[in-house]
Phi, psi and omega in degrees: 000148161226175177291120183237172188198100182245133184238130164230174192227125162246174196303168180268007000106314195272129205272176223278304201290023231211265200309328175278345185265333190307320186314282168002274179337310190282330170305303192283329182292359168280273181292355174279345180266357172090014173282136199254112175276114169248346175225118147287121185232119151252100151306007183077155194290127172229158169265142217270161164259359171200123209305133185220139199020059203080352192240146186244005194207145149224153220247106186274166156235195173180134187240135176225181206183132153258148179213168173278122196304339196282336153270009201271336181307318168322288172349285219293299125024268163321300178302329198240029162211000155288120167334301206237039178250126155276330206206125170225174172216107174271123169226118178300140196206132205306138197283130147303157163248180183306288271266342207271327203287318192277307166340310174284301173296335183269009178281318190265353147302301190281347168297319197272335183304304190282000193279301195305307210282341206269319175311295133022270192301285199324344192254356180281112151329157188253168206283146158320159187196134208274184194245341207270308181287324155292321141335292163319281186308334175255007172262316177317284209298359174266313184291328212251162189274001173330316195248000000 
């Protein structure tokens, strides 16, 4: 068996218990291909880049899964003749181990930490500077060979 990773959009039209039986639908259809669900993500509502069948907003899911490489073409087959999938990609994909799994979430914590902190500074004002010290700094720079 390896490791897949199918991201699909389903339309933006569908109200959220609508998107849980699709979602659902696209799950057991995973597994009727002999597919091991190991994860589920909804990434949320987007804006599409380019209108595909009327609809300007889509729902990503992303599934990740092991199966046998020899059904995922079927898998795929199937998906992309289901009604209400706009767009799906099944990609093979490197298994993690824990150790890849934790290494990583404590990567995006310290990502999102330096985010707050960057915020933080950013709404503080920047400190004031006396006319006496700009005066000072624009007498350096007229006296120095600068211009």
């Amino acid at each position: 068996m390896k490791h897949y990773e199918l991201l699909y959009i389903i339309p933006g039209r569908y109200t959220e218990e609508e998107m849980e039986g699709i979602s659902g639908k696209i799950n057991e259809t995973v597994k009727k291909y002999g597919g091991e669900i190991t994860s589920t993500d909804n990434l949320g509502s987007k804006k599409i880049a380019y209108p595909i069948a009327n609809t300007q907003v889509g729902n990503y899911l992303v599934i990740e899964f092991n199966a046998e490489p020899e059904k995922i073409k079927e898998l795929e087959g199937e998906l992309k003749l289901t009604p209400e999938v706009l767009r799906c990609e099944i990609v093979l994909k490197k298994l993690k181990t824990q150790a890849e799994i934790d290494a990583e979430k404590i990567r995006k914590e310290k990502m999102a930490e330096k985010a707050k902190v960057e915020e933080v500074k950013a709404e503080q004002p920047a400190p004031k500077v006396s006319l006496e010290e700009l005066d000072k700094k624009l007498g350096e720079i007229l006296e120095g060979d600068i211009i």
